[in-house]
C-alpha positions as CSV (number, residue, x, y, z in Angstrom):
1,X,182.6,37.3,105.4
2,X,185.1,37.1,102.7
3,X,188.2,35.7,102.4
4,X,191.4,38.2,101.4
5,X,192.3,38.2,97.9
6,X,196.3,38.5,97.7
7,X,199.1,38.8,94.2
8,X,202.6,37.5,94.6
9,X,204.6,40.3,92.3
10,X,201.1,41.4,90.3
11,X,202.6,42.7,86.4
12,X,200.0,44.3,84.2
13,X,196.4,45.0,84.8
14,X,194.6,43.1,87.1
15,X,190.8,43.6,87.8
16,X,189.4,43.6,91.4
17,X,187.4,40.8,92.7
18,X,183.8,42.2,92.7
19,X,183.1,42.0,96.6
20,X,186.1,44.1,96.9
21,X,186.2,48.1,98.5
22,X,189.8,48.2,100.1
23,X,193.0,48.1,98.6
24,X,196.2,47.8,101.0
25,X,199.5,48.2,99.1
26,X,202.1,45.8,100.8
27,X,204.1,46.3,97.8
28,X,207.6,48.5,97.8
29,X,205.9,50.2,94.9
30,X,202.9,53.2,94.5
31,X,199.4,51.0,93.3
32,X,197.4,52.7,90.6
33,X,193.9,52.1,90.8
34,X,191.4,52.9,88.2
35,X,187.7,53.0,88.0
36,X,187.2,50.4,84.8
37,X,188.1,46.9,84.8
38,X,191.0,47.2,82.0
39,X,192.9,49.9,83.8
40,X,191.9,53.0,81.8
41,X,190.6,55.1,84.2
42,X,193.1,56.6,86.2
43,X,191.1,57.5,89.8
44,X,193.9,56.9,92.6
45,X,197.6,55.9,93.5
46,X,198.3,54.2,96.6
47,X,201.7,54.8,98.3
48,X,203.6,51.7,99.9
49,X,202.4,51.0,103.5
50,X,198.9,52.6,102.8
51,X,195.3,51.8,101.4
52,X,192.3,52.7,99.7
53,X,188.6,52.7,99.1
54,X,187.8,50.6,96.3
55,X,184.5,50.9,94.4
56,X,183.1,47.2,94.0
57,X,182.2,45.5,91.1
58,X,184.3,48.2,88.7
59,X,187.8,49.1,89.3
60,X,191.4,47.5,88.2
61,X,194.8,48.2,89.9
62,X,198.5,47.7,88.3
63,X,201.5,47.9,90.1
64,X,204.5,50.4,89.5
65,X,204.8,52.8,86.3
């Protein structure tokens, strides 16, 4: 088991702990998540209220913009 990673008001790039393959936007805003660890690599964009497979050990999400 692992405990749930969580951001108060995430700005920037942020990388995905490596266990991680699910993203859930509880944000007001769409999440961008890309495939590289320094947000590069456009692959997805998560709309409020929704979520995503996340591939582990890789990927980076920012908030907004």
């Amino acid at each position: 088991m692992q405990k749930l990673d969580t951001w108060e008001n995430p700005e920037g790039c942020q990388k995905l702990p490596a266990p991680a393959h699910v993203l859930v936007n509880e944000t007001d805003a769409v999440v961008n998540i890309y495939g590289d660890p320094l947000c590069m690599t456009p692959n997805l964009s998560v709309e409020p209220g929704y979520g995503a497979h996340v591939a582990p050990e890789t990927g980076s999400f920012s908030v907004g913009a």
